[in-house]
Every structure is written in structure tokens, then in C-alpha cells.
C-alpha positions in Angstrom: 17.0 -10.9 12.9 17.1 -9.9 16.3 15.5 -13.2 17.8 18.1 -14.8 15.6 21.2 -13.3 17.3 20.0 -13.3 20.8 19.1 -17.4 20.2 22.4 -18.1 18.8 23.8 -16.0 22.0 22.2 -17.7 24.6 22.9 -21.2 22.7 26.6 -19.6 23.5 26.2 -19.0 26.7 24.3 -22.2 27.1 27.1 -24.3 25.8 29.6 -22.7 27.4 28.5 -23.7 30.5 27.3 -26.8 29.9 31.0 -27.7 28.4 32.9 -26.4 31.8 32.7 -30.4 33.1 35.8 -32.8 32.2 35.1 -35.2 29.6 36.7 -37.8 27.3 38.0 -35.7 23.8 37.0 -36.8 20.9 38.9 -36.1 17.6 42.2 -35.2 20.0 44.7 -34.5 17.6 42.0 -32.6 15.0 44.1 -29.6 15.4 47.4 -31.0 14.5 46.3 -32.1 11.3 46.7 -29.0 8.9 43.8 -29.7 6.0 40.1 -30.8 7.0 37.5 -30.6 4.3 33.6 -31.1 5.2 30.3 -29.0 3.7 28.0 -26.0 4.6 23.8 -26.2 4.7 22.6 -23.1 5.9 19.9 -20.6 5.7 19.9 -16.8 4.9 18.6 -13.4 5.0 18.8 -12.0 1.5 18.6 -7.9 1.6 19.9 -4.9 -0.3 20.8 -1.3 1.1 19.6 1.6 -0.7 21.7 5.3 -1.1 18.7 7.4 -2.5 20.6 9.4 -5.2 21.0 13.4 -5.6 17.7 13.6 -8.5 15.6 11.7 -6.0 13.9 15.0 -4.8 13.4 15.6 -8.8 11.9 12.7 -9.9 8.3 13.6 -9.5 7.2 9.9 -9.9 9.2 7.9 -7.6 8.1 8.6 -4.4 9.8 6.2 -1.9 11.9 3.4 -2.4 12.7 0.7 0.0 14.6 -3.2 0.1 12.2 -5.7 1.7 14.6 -8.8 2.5 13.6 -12.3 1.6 14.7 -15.4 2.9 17.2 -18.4 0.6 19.5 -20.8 1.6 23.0 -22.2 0.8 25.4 -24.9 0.5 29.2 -24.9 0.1 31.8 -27.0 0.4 34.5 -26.7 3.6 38.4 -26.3 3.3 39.4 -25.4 6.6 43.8 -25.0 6.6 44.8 -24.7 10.4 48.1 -22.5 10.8 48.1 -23.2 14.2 45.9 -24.3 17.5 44.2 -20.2 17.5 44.4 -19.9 13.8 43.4 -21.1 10.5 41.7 -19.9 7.1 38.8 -21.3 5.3 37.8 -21.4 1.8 34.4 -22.3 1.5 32.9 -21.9 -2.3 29.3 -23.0 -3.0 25.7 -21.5 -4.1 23.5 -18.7 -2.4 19.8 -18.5 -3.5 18.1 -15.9 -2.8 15.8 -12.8 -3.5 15.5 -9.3 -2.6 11.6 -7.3 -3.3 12.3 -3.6 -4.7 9.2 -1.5 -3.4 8.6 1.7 -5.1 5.8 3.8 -4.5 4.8 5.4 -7.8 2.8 8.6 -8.5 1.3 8.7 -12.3 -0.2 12.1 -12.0 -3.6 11.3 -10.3 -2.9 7.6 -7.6 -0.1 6.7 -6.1 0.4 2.9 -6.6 3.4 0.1 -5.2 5.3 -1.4 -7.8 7.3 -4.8 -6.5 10.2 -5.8 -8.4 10.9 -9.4 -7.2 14.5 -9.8 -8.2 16.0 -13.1 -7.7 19.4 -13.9 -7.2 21.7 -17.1 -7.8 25.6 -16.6 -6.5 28.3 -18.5 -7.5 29.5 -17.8 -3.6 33.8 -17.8 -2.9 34.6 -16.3 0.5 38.0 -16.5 1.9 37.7 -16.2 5.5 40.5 -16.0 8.5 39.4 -18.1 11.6 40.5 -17.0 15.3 39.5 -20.0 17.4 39.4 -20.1 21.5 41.0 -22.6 23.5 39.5 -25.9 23.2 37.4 -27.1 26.6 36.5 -30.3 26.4 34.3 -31.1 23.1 33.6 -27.1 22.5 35.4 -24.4 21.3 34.0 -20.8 20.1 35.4 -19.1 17.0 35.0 -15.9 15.3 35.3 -15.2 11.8 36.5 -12.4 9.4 37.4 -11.9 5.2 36.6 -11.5 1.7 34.0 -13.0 -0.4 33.5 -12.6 -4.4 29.7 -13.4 -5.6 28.9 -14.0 -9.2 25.2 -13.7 -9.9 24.1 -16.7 -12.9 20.4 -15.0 -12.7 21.9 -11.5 -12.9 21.2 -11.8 -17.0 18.7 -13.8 -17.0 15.9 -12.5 -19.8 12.6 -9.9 -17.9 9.4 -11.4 -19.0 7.5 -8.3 -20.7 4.2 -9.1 -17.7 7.7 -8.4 -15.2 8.7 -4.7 -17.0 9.6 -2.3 -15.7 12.6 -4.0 -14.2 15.5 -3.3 -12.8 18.7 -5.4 -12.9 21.5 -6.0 -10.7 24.9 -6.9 -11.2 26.6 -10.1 -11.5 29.8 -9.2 -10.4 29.9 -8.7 -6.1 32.5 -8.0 -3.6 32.1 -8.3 -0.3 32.9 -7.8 3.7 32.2 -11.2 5.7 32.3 -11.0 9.8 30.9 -14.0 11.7 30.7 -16.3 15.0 30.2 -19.7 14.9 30.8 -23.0 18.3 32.8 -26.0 17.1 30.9 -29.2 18.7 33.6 -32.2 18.4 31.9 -35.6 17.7 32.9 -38.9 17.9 33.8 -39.3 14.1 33.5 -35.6 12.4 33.0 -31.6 13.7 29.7 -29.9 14.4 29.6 -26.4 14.0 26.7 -23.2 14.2 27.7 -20.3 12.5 26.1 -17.0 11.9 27.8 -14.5 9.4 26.8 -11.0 8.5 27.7 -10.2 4.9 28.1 -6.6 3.1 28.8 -5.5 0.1 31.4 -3.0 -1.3 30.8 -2.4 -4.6 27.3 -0.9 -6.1 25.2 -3.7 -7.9 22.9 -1.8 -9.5 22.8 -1.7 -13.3 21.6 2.0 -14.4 19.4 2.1 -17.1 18.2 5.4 -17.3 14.7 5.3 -16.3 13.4 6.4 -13.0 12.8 3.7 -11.7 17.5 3.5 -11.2 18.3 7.2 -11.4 16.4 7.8 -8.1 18.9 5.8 -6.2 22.8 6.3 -5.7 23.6 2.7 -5.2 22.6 0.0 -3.9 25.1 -2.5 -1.5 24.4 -6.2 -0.9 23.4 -7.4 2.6 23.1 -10.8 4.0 22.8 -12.8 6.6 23.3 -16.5 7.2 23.1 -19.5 9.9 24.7 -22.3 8.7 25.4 -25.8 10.1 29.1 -27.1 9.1 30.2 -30.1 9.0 34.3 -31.2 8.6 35.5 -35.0 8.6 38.0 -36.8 11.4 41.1 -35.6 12.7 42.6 -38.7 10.5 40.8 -37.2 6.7 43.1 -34.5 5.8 46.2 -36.5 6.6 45.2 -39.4 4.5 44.6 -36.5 1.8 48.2 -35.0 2.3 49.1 -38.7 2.2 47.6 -39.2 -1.0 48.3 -35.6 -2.8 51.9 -35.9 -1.8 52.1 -39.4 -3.3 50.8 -38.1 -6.9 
């Protein structure tokens, strides 16, 4: 994760520089238009963090635990509302796949031996996200991003296959903390934009059971990490939706 931010910060810094030079603007009045719609492909960093729990000392058996992150990818769809040239807010539902590895190290009296939950994960993704945007130079303009997100997980109850038990489950149910930075990149005929977000959750999505394997841990809070590419029609799209909304 680390080479990650410090690319995406020298592609920054890189851009930044580069975008100092005058040049012709393309899509000029993209900020006077209030609605811009466009899509999301991305990748992402699907992890988990663990809060061992008060009996963890006690459970003889479970000996560690740890979250070994996996990587997914996702794709949502882009409604961007600009308030005004610094601000705007952006609804952006869609699907996250993804998967998080459980490793416990288990003692059965004599050995102790790894047992790897692979838990898979499918969100029905729907952040809500306010948008502070720098001042446009040239064809460039940074952004930095902050807001809500509610995750429902289809795979949540999805059947264990008796070769997969033990198992634990997670919850489908998911609130979240979203921060992020992204560069806008105007094009001759729609926005370009890199984005990297940081995701966290607030609620616990573990489902207890009452084994050891979920009564050694506290709680468990989601944790991801995407790069995504955005893309957002013309300056002219949303107004010919307005057009049309206002019409019907």
C-alpha cells in the first residue's frame, strides 16, 4: 500500500507541474452545469481489523488471529451535483468484490496448525461523499474527498459448504467512514479522473456464534482501500438531462 500512495503522490506532483503551462480549456463551462453523471472502474484492497476480545487469553485453542487482505475490484456509477466552483457532492452506488483470509493459529492439545477462512464478500456499495475541489489550472484540478458509505453484503448469507466448516460469517449490514484524493484531467469530450480512497468501518461485522473460533475476538471493522479511474460526460450532458427531467 505504500508504493501505491507514494505513486499516486508523485503522479500529483507530476501533474501539477506539468499543468503550470497556458493551454486551450476544454469542457469550459463543466462547472456551471450543476448535474454530470459518468461511471467508476477501479481496483481495491479488501482487509478487516481485528479487536482481540477480553476471553482471548482464556481460550486455550486459539492462539493468534490475524486479517490477511486480498485484492477485488469495483464498478459504480457517477452523480456528481456541483454546488459551486469548490464544491459539490457525489453519489456513486455500484458493486465491491472482494475477500478477506481469517488466519488462526489453532492448538488441539498436541500441534499447533493454521486454519484459513477465505471469506468472500459482494457489497451492494452506496457512499455519499462531499467533494472540495482546487482551483481549476488549465485542464487539471486536484480534489479531495470525505462522507458516508452503506455496504450491503449479497454473499454475507450465502450457504458454508461442510469441506469449508468451521466458518465464520460476517455481516451484511456495513457502515462506513470514506476519506479520499483524486486529479480531475479535462478532455476534449468527457472528465478523467484518479482517485484513491481509504474506507473504514464503524460498526462490528462479525456475526458471533459461540464457538472459539468468534468469541476470541471483540470485533472486527471493515477496511479498504481503492484506486479507481472515473469517468463523467461533457459540460453540455447534465443540462440536456435537466432539460429533459424538467420537461416530464
Amino acid at each position: 500500500m505504500k508504493k501505491i500512495v507514494v505513486l499516486i503522490s508523485l503522479l500529483f506532483y507530476f501533474f501539477c507541474a506539468y499543468s503550470q503551462k497556458l493551454k486551450p480549456l476544454n469542457l469550459p463551462k463543466y462547472d456551471v452545469v450543476k448535474l454530470h453523471f459518468g461511471m467508476a472502474l477501479g481496483f481495491n484492497r479488501t482487509d478487516a481489523l481485528i479487536v482481540n476480545s477480553d476471553q482471548f487469553l482464556s481460550v486455550d485453542s486459539i492462539f493468534s488471529v490475524e486479517a490477511q487482505a486480498m485484492p477485488g475490484f469495483n464498478i459504480n456509477i457517477v452523480v456528481n451535483y456541483n454546488i459551486n466552483k469548490y464544491w459539490g457532492v457525489r453519489f456513486l452506488p455500484g458493486l465491491n468484490f472482494g475477500q478477506r483470509n481469517m488466519n488462526y493459529i489453532v492448538y488441539d492439545g498436541s500441534v499447533f496448525y493454521e486454519k484459513i477462512m477465505q471469506i468472500e464478500s459482494t457489497y451492494l456499495d452506496f457512499p455519499l461523499l462531499l467533494q472540495l475541489k482546487s482551483e481549476r489550472i488549465n485542464n487539471y484540478r486536484a480534489y479531495i474527498i470525505a462522507g458516508l458509505s452503506y455496504k450491503y453484503d449479497l454473499a454475507a448469507q450465502k450457504k458454508i459448504d461442510e469441506k469449508d466448516k468451521p466458518k465464520i460469517r460476517f455481516t451484511s449490514n456495513i457502515i462506513n467512514y470514506e476519506i479520499g484524493l483524486g486529479n480531475d484531467f479535462f478532455l476534449q469530450y468527457f472528465k478523467f479522473a484518479i482517485e484513491a480512497k481509504y474506507v473504514f468501518g464503524i460498526n462490528n461485522m462479525l456475526v458471533y456464534d459461540n464457538t472459539q473460533y468468534t468469541n476470541s475476538i471483540k470485533k472486527i471493522n471493515n477496511q479498504m482501500f481503492f484506486v479507481s479511474l472515473l469517468f463523467e460526460g461533457s459540460d453540455t450532458d447534465g443540462l440536456a438531462f435537466m432539460k429533459w427531467f424538467k420537461r416530464k
